[in-house]
C-alpha positions as CSV (number, residue, x, y, z in Angstrom):
1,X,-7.5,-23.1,37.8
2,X,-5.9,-19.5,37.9
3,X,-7.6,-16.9,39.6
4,X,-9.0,-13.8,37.7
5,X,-6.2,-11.6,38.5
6,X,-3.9,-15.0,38.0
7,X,-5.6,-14.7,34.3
8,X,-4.8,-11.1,33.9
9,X,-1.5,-11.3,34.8
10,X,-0.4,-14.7,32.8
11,X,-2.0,-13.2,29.4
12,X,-2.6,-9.9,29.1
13,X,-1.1,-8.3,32.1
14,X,2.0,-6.7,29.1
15,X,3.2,-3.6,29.8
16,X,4.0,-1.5,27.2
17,X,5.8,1.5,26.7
18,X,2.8,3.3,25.1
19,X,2.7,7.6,24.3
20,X,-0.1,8.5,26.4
21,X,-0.3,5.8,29.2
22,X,0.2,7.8,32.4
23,X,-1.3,4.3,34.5
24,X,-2.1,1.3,32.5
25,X,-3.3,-1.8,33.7
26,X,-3.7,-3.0,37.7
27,X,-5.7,-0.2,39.2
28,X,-9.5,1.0,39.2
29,X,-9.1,2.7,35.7
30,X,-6.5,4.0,33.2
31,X,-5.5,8.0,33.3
32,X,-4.0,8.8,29.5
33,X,-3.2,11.6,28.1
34,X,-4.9,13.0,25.0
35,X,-2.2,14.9,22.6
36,X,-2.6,18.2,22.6
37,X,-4.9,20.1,20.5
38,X,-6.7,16.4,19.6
39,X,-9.9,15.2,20.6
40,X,-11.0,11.9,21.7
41,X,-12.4,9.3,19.5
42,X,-14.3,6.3,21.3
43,X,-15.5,3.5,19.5
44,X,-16.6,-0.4,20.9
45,X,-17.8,-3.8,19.6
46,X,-19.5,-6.7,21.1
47,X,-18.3,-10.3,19.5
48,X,-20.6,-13.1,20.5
49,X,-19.2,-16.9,19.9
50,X,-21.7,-18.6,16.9
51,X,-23.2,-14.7,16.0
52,X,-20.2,-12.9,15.1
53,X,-17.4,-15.5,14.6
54,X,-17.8,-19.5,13.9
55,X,-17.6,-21.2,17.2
56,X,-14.9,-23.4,15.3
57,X,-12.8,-20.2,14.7
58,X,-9.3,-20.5,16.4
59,X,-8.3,-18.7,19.3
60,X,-6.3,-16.6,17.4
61,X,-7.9,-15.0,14.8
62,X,-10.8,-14.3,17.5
63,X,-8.0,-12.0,19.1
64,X,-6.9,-10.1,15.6
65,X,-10.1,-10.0,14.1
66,X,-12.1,-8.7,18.2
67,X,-9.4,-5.6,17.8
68,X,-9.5,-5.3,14.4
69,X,-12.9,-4.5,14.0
70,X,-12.7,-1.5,16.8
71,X,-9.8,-0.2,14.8
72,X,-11.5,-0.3,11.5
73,X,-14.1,2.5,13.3
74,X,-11.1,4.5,14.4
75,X,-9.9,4.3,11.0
76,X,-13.4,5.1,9.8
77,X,-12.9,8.8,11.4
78,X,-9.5,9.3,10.4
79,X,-8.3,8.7,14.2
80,X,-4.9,7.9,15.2
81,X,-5.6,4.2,17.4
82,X,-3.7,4.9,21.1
83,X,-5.3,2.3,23.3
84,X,-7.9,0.1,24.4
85,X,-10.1,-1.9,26.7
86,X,-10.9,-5.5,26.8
87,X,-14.1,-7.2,28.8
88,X,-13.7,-10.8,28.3
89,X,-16.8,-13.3,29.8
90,X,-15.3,-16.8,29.3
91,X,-17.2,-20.2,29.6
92,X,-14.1,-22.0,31.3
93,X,-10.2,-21.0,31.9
94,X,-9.2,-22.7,29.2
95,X,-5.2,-21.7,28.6
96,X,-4.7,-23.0,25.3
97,X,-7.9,-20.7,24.2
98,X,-5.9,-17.9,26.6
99,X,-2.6,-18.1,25.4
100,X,-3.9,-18.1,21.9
101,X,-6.3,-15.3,22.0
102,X,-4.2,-13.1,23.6
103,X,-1.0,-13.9,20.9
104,X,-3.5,-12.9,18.2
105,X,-5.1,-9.6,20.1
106,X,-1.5,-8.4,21.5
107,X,0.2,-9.2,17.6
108,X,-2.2,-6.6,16.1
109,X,-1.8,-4.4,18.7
110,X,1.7,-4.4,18.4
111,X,1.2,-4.0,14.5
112,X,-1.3,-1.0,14.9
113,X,0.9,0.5,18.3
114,X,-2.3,0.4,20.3
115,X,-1.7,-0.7,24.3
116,X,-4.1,-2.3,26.4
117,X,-4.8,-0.3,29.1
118,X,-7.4,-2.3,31.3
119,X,-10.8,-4.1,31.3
120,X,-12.5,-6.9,33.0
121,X,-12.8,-10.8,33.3
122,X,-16.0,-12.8,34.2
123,X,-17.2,-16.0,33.9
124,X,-20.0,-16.9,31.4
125,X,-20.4,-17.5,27.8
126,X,-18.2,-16.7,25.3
127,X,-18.4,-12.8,24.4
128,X,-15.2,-9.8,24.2
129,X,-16.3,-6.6,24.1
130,X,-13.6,-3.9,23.2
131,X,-13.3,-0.1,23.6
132,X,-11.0,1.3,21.7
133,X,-9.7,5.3,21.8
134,X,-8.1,7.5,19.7
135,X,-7.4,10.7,18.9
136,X,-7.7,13.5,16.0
137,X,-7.2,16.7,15.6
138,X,-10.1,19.2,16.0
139,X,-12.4,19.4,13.3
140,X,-10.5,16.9,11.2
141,X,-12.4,13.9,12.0
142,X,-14.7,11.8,9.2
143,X,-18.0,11.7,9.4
144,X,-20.9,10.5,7.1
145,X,-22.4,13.7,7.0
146,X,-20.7,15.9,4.3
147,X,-21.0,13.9,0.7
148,X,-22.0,16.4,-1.8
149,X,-23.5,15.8,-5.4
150,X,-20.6,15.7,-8.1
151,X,-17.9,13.1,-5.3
152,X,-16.9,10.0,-6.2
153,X,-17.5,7.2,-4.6
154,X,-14.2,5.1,-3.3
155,X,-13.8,1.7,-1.8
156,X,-10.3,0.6,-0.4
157,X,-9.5,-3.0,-1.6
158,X,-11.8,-5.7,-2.4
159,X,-15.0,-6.4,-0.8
160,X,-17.0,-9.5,-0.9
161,X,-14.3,-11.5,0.0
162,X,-15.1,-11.9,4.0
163,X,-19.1,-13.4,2.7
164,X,-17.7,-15.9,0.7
165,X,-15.7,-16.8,3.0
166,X,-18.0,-17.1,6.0
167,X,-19.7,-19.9,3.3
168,X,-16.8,-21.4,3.6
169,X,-16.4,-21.6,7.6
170,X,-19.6,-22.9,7.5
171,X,-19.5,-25.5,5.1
172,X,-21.0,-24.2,2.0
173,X,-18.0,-23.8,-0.5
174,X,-19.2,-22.6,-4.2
175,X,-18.5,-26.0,-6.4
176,X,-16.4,-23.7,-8.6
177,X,-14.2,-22.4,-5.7
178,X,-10.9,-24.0,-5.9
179,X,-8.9,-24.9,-3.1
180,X,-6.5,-22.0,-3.2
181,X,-9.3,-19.9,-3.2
182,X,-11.3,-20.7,-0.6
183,X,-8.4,-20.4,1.5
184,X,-7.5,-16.8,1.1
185,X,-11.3,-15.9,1.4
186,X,-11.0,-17.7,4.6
187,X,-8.5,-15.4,5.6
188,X,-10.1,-12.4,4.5
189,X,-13.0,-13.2,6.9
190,X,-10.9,-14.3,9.9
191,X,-7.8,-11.2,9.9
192,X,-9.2,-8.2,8.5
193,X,-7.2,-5.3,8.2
194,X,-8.1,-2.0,9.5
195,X,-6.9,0.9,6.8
196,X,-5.7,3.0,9.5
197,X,-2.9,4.6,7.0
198,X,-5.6,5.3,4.6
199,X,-7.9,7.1,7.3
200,X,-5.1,9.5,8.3
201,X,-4.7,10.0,4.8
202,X,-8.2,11.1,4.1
203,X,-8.1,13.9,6.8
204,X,-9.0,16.9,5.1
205,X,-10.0,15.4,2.1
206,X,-12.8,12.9,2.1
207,X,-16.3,14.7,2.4
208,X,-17.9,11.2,4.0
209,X,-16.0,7.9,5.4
210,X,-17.4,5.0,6.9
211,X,-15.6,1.3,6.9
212,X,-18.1,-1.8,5.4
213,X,-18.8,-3.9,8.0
214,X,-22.7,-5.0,7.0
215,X,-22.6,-4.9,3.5
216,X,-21.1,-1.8,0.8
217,X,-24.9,-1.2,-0.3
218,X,-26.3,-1.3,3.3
219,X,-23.5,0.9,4.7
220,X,-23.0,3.5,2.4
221,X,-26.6,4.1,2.5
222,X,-25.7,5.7,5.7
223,X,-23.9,8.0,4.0
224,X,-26.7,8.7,1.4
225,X,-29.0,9.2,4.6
226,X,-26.4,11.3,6.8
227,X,-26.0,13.5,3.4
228,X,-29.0,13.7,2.1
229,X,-27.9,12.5,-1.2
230,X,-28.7,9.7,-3.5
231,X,-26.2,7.2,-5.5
232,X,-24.9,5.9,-8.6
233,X,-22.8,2.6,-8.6
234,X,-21.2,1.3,-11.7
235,X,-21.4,-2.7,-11.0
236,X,-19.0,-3.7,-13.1
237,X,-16.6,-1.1,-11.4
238,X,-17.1,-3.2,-8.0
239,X,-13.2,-3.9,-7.2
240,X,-13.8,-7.8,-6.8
241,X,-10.6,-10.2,-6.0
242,X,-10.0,-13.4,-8.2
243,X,-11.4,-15.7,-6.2
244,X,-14.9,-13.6,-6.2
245,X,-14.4,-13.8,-10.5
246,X,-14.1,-16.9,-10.1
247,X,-18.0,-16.9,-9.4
248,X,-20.9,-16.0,-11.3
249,X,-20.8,-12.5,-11.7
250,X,-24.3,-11.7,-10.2
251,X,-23.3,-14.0,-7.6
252,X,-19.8,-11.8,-7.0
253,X,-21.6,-8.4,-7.0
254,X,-24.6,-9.7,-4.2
255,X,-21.8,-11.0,-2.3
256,X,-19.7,-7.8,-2.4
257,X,-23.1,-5.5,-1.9
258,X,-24.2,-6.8,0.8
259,X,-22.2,-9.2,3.0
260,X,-20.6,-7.3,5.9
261,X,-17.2,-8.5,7.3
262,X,-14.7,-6.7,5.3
263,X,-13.5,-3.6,6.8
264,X,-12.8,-1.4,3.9
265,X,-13.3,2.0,4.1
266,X,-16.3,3.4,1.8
267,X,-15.2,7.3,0.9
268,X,-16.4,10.0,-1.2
269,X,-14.1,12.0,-3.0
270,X,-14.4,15.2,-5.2
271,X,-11.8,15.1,-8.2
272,X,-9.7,17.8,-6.3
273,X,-9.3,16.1,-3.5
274,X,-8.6,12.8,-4.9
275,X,-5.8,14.5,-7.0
276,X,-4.3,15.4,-3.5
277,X,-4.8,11.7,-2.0
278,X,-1.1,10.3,-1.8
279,X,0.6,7.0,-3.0
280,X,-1.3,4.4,-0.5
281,X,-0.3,0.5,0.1
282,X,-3.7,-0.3,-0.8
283,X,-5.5,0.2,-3.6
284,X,-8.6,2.4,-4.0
285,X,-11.1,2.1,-6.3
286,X,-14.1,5.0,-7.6
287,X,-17.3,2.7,-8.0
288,X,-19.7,5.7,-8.6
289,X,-20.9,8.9,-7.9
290,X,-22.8,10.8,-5.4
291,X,-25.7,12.2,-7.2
292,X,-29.2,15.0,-6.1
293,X,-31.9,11.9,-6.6
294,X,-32.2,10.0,-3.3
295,X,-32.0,6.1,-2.9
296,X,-29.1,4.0,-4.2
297,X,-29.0,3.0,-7.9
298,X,-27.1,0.5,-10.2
299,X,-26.0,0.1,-13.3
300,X,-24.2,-2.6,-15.9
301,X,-22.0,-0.7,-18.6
302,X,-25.0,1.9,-18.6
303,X,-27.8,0.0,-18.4
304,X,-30.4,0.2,-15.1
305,X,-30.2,-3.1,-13.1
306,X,-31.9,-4.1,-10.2
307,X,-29.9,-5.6,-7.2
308,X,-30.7,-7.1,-3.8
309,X,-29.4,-4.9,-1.0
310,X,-30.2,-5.8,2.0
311,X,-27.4,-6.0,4.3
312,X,-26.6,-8.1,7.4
313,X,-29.0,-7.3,10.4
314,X,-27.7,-7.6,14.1
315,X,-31.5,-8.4,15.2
């Protein structure tokens, strides 16, 4: 069995060429260099095998989706991702597990341009733990803070998708989910895709930003809180992908309100700064409006519904 540093060398010992990286990995810490005139943005995540991922889930898209989710904050704030950390606690060495882990971790990394710039290995059960840092300019991160009565509300692709598919990781397809289907959902829940293009493009624009990782109802309710505003959302405006259609519709809009898992990014707009939002490669869609009376509303082609909201709970 490798030794720890043996481990670090074999899989994740790659040396990249990174802006930044004054000394990387194989000393006591990393030194890196901030650009000028930006400040730091720090963000982590925990991912524990049977509560955050399937214990079936491959090797691989435990390594996209344990980096993914850190970049999804960073894209949150409108960062620019630079680098990160990796504490890995590992049952066994097992080097199929390694070898693909680390192909699925350093593949988005590569993707994003992010290096890994150190961490730690220990023995244990199954848990990575990333940090990852960017940067911003000063005073042009997003926060949740700044809605304001009168903005739209955005979401960035479809949502809803990663739920549905953890049903089906665990066994508990929808009868009327067809093959095809289930499969992309599947792959919604296992390679999310951090918007980092759209958080850059939001810098000076969006009033609030946050991505959905526990549910678009749970999660933008921080924003309502942070703001001190209330919300209007238009359920038939929810921008659901075919295989959610496929569904019952008030099973399709309690998946995409409040099962967590898709990194989108949840936005509010006003209608001059959306007219100044350019061309993106992912859609963006306005499902209401921020509005003086607190608490989170919906409505069905103008008619008052009530919805179940409650989103996914880490305790």
């Amino acid at each position: 069995m490798p030794s720890e540093f043996q481990l670090i060398s074999q899989y994740f010992g790659r040396q990249s060429h990174h802006d930044g990286v004054m000394l990387g990995i194989g000393d006591d810490a990393a030194l890196l260099q901030i650009p000028t005139g930006e400040v730091l943005v720090a963000t982590t995540d925990t991912f524990i095998s049977g509560r955050h991922f399937p214990e079936n889930t491959h090797p691989f898209a435990i390594g996209h989706k344990a980096l993914a989710v850190n970049l999804s904050d960073l894209a949150a704030m409108g960062a620019t991702p630079r680098w990160f950390l990796l504490a890995l606690t590992l049952p066994d060495c097992h080097e199929l597990f390694l070898s693909e882990f680390s192909r699925g971790l350093f593949n988005l990394a590569k993707n994003s341009r992010v290096a890994l710039v150190g961490g730690d290995t220990t023995k244990g059960a199954l848990s990575i733990t990333i940090t990852a840092l960017g940067s911003i300019p000063f005073n042009q991160a997003l926060t949740r803070h700044n809605a304001r009565v009168g903005d739209g509300i955005y979401v960035s692709g479809t949502i809803g998708d990663a739920g549905l598919g953890l049903q089906v990781a665990l066994g508990k397809t929808p009868s009327a989910l067809s093959d095809d289907f289930a499969q992309y959902v599947k792959g919604r829940l296992d390679f999310p895709q951090p918007r980092l293009q759209l958080g850059v493009s939001l810098r000076g624009l969006a009033s609030a930003c946050l991505d959905v990782s526990d549910g678009l109802a749970q999660d933008l309710g921080h924003i309502l809180q942070a703001s001190h505003v209330g919300a209007d959302i238009e359920l038939e405006k929810l921008p659901l992908s075919a295989a959610l259609k496929s569904l019952p519709v008030e099973d399709a809009w309690q998946l995409a309100l409040t099962s967590g898992d898709d990194y989108e990014l949840c936005f509010t707009l006003s209608d001059d700064a959306f007219a100044k939002l350019p061309v993106l490669d992912v859609p963006i869609t306005r499902i209401g409006t921020i509005s003086q009376t607190s608490g989170l509303r919906f409505s069905h082609h103008g008619n008052a519904k009530t919805m179940n909201v409650s989103g996914y709970q880490h305790f």
